[in-house]
N, C-alpha and C positions, 0 to 999 in steps of 0.2 A: 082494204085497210080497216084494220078496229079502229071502235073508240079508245082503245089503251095507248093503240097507237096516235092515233090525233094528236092524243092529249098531250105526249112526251115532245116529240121535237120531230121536224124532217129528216133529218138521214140517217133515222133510224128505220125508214121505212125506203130508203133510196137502193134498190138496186144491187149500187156496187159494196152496199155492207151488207145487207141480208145474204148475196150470194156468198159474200166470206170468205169461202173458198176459193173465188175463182176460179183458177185451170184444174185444183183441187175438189172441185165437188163431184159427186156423183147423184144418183138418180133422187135419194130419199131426203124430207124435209123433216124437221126439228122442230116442235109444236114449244115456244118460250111461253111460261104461265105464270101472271101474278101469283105470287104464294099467299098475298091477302084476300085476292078477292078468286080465282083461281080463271080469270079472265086470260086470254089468249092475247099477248104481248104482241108476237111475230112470232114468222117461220123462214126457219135459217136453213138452209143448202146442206146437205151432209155429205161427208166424203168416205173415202171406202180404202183399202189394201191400197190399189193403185193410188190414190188422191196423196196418199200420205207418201209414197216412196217418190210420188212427183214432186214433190215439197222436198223434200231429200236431195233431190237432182238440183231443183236451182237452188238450196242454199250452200250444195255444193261448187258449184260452177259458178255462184256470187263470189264465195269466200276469198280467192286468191286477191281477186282483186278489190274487197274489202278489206282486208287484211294488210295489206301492199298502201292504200290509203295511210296519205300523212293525219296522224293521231290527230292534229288539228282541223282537221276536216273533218272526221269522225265526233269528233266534241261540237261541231258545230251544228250535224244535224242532229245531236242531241238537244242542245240549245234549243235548236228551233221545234224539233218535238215537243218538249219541256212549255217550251212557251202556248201551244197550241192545244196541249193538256190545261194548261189553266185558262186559255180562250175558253176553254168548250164547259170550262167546270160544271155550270148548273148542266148543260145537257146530260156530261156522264153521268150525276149525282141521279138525275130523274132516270134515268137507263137503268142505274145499280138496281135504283126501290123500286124500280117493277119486276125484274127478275129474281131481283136476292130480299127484298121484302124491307132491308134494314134501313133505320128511321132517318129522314131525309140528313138532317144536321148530319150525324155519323158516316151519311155517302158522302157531305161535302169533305168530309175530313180526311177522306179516305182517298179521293181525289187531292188534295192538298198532300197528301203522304205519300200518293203513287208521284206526284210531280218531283216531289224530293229526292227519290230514287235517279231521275230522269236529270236534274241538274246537280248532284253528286256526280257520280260519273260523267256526266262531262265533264268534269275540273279533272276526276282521277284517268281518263283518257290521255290528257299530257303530261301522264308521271312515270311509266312502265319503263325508266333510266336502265340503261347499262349501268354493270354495277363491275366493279373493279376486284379484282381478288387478288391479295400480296402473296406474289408468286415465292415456291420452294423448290422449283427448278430453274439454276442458269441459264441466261437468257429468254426465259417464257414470258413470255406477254398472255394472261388469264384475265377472262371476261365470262360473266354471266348475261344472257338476252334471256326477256320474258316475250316468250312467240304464242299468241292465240293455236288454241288446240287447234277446231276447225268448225263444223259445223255442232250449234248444241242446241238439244232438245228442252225443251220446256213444259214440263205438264203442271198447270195450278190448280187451286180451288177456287169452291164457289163462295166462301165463308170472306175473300178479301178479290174480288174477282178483277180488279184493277192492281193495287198493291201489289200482291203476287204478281203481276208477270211485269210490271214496271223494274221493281228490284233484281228480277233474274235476267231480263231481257237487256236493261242499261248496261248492267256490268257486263256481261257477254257482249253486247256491242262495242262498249268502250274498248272492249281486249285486243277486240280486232276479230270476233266468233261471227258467224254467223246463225240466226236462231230459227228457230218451229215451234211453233209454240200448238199446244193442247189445250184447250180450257174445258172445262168442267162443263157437262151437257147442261147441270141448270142454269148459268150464268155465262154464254156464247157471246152474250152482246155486247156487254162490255167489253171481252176483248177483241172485238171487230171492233167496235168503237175505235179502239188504243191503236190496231192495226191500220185503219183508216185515217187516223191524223198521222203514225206514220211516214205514210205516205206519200199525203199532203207537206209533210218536213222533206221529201225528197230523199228519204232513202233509196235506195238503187234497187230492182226488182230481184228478188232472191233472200235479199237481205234478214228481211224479217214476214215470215209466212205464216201464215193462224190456220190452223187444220180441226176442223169441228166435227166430229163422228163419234162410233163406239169406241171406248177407252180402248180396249183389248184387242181392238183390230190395228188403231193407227199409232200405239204404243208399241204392241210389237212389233211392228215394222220397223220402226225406229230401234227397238233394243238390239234388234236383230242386223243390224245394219251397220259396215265395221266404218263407213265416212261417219256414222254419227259419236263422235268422240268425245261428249260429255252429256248428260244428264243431269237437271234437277227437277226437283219433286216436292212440293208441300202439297199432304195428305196425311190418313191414317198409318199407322204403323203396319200394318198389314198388308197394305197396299206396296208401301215403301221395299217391305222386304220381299217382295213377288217380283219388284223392276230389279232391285239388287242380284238376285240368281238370276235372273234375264240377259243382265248387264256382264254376266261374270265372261261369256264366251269371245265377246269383243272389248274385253277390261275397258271399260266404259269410265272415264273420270266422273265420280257421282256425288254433287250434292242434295242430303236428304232430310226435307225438315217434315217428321211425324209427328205423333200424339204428344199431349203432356197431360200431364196429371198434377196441376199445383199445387201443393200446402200453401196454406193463409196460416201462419203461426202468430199468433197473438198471445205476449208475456202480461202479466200482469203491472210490472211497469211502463208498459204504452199508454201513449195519448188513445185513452179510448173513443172519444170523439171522431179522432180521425184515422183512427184502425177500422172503426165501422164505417164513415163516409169511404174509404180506397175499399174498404171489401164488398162492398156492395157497385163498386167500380168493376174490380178485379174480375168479379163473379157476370155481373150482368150488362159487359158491354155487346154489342152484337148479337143481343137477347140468347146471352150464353156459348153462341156459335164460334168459340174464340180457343186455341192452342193454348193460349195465356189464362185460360181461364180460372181463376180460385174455385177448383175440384174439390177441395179438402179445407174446410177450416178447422186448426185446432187452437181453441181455446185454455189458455191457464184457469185451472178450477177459479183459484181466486175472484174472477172477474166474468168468467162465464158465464153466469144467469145475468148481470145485467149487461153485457154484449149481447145475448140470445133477445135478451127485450128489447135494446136500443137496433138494434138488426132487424127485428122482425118490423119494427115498425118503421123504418126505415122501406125496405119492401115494400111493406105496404103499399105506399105512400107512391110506386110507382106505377108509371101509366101504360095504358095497353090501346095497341089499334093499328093502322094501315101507317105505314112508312111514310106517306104520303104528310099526315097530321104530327109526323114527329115526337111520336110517344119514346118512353122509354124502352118499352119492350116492345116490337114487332112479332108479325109470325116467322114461324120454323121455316125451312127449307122444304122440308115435305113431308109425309106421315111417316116414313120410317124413322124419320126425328121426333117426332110424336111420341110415337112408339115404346121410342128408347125411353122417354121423361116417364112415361105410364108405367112400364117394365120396373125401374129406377125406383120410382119410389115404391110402388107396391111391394120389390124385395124390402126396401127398406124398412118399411113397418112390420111387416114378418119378423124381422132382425131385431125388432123392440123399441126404432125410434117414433118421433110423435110429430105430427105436422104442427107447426106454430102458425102456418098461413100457405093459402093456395095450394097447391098438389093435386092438379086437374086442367084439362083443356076448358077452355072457357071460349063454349058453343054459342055462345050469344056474339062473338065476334068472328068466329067462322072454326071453319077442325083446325087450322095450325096453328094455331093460340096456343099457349099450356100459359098457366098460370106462373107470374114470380114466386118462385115456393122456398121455403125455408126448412129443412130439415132439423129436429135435434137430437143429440143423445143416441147419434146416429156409432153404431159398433163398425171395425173394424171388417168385420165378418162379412157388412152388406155391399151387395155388387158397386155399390158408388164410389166405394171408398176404392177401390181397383181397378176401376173402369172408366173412361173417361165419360165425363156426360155429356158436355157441349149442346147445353140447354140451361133452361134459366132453375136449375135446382140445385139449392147450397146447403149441401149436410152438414155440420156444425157438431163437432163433439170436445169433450174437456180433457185436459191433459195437465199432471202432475208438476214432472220436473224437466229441464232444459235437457237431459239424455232421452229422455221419452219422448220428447217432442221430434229429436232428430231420430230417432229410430223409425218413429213411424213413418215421419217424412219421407226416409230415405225407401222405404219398404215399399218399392216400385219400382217398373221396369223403365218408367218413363224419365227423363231426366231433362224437362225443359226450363221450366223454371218457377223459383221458389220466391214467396213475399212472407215479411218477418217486421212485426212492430214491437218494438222495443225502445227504452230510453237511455241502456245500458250500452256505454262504448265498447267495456270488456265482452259483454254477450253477443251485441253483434256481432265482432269482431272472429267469436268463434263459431256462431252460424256461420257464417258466412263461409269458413271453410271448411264446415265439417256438413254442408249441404251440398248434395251431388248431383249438384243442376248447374247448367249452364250458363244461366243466368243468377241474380240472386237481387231484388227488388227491397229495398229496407225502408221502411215508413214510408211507400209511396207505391201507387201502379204503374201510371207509364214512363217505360224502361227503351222503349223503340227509339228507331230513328233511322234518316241514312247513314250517319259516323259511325254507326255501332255495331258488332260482328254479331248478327244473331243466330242462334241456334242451341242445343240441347246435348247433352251425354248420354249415354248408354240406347238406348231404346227409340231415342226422340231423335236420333237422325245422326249426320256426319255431315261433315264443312260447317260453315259460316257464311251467309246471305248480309250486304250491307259493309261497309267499312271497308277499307284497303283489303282486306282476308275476303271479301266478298268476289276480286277478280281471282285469288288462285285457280281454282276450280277452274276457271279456261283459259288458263295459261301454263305451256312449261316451260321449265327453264333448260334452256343450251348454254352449255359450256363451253368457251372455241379457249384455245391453249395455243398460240399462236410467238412461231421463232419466224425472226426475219431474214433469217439467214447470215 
């Protein structure tokens, strides 16, 4: 046992969570490492081809009879899940910030978000009503059933390592699905953690199965597999469209939540005060690690230098360190997250912008640190402005008129969502529909929640995670068309 481990909680080091896999492991173990300190957390069980289509088997040979379960019983051990998530809260918070690095507060909250998932769908577990249809043929009696697909696949990240699989996993269970879940090889513990209470809620074995190995081995097996009859996915864009052709030969029901690339539009009629307190929200929650994150800020000339001043110092002003101390900014995930911030901004000073603050790893608190950096007068032309960065660097450039603003906006493939400060009803009113994002945030950041159907257009994905739109995805509908003779 480490001291990492001491230090966290007992059943993080118990046995029946490190093996994780259960009947699913196989020979090779998963070295987990603080991204602060790069200290050895634990070592998790990995599973293999076989591990994963065994996982396959019983959540197939669960489903019938989960599925068959009265909705009321199903809501219940979400309940009791739900309730056993916020027992254990400080343990998973302390589990996140040794594996995912982010600052303790933000794990608590994160927890508190994942439990929200978990007690939404139990309420929407006793609502999937037959629905009535006013029949056009004599004598038909017409009904719609919403029937759980069957068994769904889950693969999350490591950027919300609770979150993600609460929200995909509740809804899928509520439907009456049975799930597999995949987590992200840096952040495993967490969702043994989540699998582990579980459990303890008395789910029935099959039900819900955590499979921890190399993506590409226990992924395709899954793609490949015609019982596995839905997918979701929050990841890169990249990644998303590799499971999508994967998916195409067992037409796979697929929710896909990818990349985003935000514009931060700031008009010159905003509350500047608090267009810079949300953009420096927007920009640097999850020390940048964040789908939501303001990628692009574009400023109205008008007001542009002094938002560049009241931002930079603002920045500043923020704190840097181990998870543990609950800074504002944490370290990265890993040196290819490094990398990208180094990559980033070096194209962008080629391209003619100028740092106002930070744009460097800060070695005095270890490699994964990059510094809160503020870009400005950053061109269109430089890799950031097209690329997502998901790190703590906010490029900042100035912009004319309310067409300009949406043009450049829109000029991306990514489509997840857009934030817009303004004082103007009429302007809002036409952001709001002339942005091609999924979402659209106006004088504020947080836009989440359970109630809310999240996801992105074009690029950033397909379906909807969260809200009543959050079960379609593993559910379809039958139609019975029924004469009584």
């Amino acid at each position: 046992m480490t001291e990492m481990s001491k230090r966290l909680t007992p059943w993080i080091t118990d046995a029946a969570l490190l093996r994780g896999n259960g009947d699913f492991a196989g020979q090779g173990r998963l070295a987990v490492r603080d991204p602060a300190t790069g200290d050895l957390v634990a070592q998790v069980a990995l599973s293999d081809a076989i591990g994963a289509r065994a996982a396959v088997d019983a959540a197939d040979e669960a489903f019938g009879d989960w599925a068959g379960m009265l909705p009321q019983d199903r809501a219940s051990l979400l309940h009791r899940w739900h309730d056993l998530i916020l027992d254990a809260k400080e343990d998973l918070a302390q589990i996140m910030v040794a594996e995912q690095g982010k600052p303790i507060s933000e794990a608590r909250g994160e927890i508190d978000y994942a439990a929200s998932f978990v007690r939404f769908y139990a309420e929407e577990a006793l609502r999937p009503n037959i629905e009535g249809v006013t029949s056009h043929l004599p004598d038909a009696e017409m009904e719609l059933w919403r029937e759980p697909v069957g068994v769904a696949a889950l693969i999350t990240p490591w950027n919300f390592p609770s979150a993600m699989i609460t929200r995909k996993a509740a809804a899928a269970l509520a439907a009456g699905c049975t799930v597999i879940i995949h987590p992200s090889a840096e952040t495993p513990l967490s969702a043994l953690a989540l699998a582990e209470l579980a459990r303890r809620a008395g789910f029935p074995e099959g039900v819900m199965s955590t499979v921890v190995g190399d993506a590409a081995t226990i992924v395709g097996e899954w793609t490949a597999d015609a019982r596995v009859r839905a997918l979701s996915f929050t990841g890169s864009t990249e990644v998303g469209k590799l499971l999508y052709r994967q998916s195409a030969d067992t037409v796979k029901r697929l929710v896909l939540e990818l990349g985003g690339h935000a514009p931060f539009i700031v008009f010159d009629d905003a509350d500047l005060d608090r267009a810079v307190t949300e953009a420096v929200k927007a920009k640097f929650a999850t020390s940048g690690q964040d789908c939501l994150g303001a990628n692009r800020i574009y400023v109205q000339r008008e007001v542009y230098a002094e938002f560049c001043a009241r931002f930079t110092q603002a920045v500043q002003a923020l704190s840097m360190g181990s998870g543990q101390n609950d800074p504002d900014i944490g370290p990265l995930i890993n040196e290819k997250a490094i990398q990208k911030q180094v990559e980033q901004v070096t194209d962008a000073l080629a391209n003619g912008a100028k740092v106002l603050t930070g744009g460097a790893v800060d070695e005095s608190l270890g490699p994964l640190f990059f510094q809160p950096t503020v870009l400005a007068d950053v061109p269109d032309t430089a890799a950031i402005m097209s690329q997502e960065n998901f790190g703590p660097v906010a490029p900042i450039t100035a912009f004319d008129t309310e067409e300009e603003a949406i043009q450049r906006a829109n000029a991306t493939e990514y489509g997840l969502v857009a934030y817009v400060h303004s004082l103007d009803p009429r302007r809002i009113y036409r952001l709001t529909r002339a942005l091609q994002f999924g979402m659209v945030a106006v004088n504020r950041t947080k836009v989440t929640g359970a109630p809310i159907p999240f996801g992105g257009v074009k690029q950033s994905g397909l379906g909807r995670e969260g809200a009543r739109q959050g079960l379609e995805a593993f559910t379809d509908i039958k139609y019975v068309c029924r004469d009584w003779g």
